[in-house]
C-alpha positions, 0 to 999 in steps of 0.5 A: 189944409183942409181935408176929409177922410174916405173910404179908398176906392178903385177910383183913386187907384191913379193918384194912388199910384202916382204918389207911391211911385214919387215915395218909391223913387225919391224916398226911404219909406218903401223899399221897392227900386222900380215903382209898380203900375196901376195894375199891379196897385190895384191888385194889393188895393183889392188883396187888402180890401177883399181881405177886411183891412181898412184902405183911406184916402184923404182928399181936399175940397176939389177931391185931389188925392192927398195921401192914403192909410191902409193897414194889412197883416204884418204876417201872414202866419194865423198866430199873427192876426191880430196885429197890423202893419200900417202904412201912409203915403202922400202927396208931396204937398200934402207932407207936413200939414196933418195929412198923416196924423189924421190918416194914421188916427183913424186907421188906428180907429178903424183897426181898434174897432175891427178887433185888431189888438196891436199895429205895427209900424215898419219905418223904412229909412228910420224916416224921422217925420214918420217916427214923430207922427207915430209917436204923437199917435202913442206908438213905441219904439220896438227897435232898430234894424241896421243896415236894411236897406241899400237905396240911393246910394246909402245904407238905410236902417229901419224902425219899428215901432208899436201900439197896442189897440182896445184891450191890446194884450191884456185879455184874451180874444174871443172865439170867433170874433173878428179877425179870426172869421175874417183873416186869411192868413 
């Protein structure tokens, strides 16, 4: 499948809310019930953005939205900023052909490169197609939560699963150097 990676725009809120809407009604990843609208999925597009964090979309030679990465805090208290959540989503289609693995490595690029020390993956459903694809990327597992989840009329557990990014924890980071300008946690 041929495909090229870009910066999301508002533009591409539509299909972006159209391909969340199929994971929130007929998968595990998101635990949402009821799918957000397009202005709800413009707000979080433009809290994530507005607050430095990288939003990807992957597009094929017609410009038809395949899926989107974005990366966003994994909390918000201030000891938590350098560490990343990442999330993937995509087209029904688009499942299975390196959609994904491309996202999520350069996701893990943008991230490493904005000073970001350790992402974390939380994998609704312990989804094993997302379990494989982060841990192709290097990511480890972190643990298994049980029982998370009541969706579809099952019990669904989650997976975390963890990498570290550039120096990752083996130096300290240095003062004033993003994200500690940037967060705002």
């Amino acid at each position: 499948m041929s495909f090229i990676l870009r910066d999301a725009t508002l533009s591409d809120i539509q299909a972006i809310t159209a391909i969340y809407q199929d994971s929130v009604l007929n998968g595990v990843a998101s635990y949402e019930m009821t799918p957000p609208g397009e202005a709800e999925m413009a707000s979080r597009f433009s809290v994530i953005t507005g607050n430095g964090y990288p939003y990807i979309a992957a597009v094929d030679a017609d410009g038809i939205l395949l899926g989107y990465a974005y990366a966003s805090a994994f909390r918000t208290r201030t000891a938590y900023r350098f560490m990343v959540e990442d999330s993937i989503y995509l087209a029904p289609d688009a499942r299975g052909r390196g959609v994904g693995r491309a996202l999520l490595a350069d996701l893990i690029r943008r991230c490493t490169m904005l000073g970001f020390r350790q992402m974390v993956a939380v994998i609704g459903g312990a989804h094993p197609a997302s379990v494989a694809v982060h841990r192709a990327a290097g990511f480890e597992h972190g643990g298994l939560m049980k029982g998370t989840g009541f969706k579809h009329d099952r019990w669904l557990d989650t997976i975390i699963m963890q990498l570290p990014l550039g120096e990752g924890l083996t130096t300290d980071p240095e003062p004033g150097v993003y994200p500690d300008t940037l967060y705002r946690g």
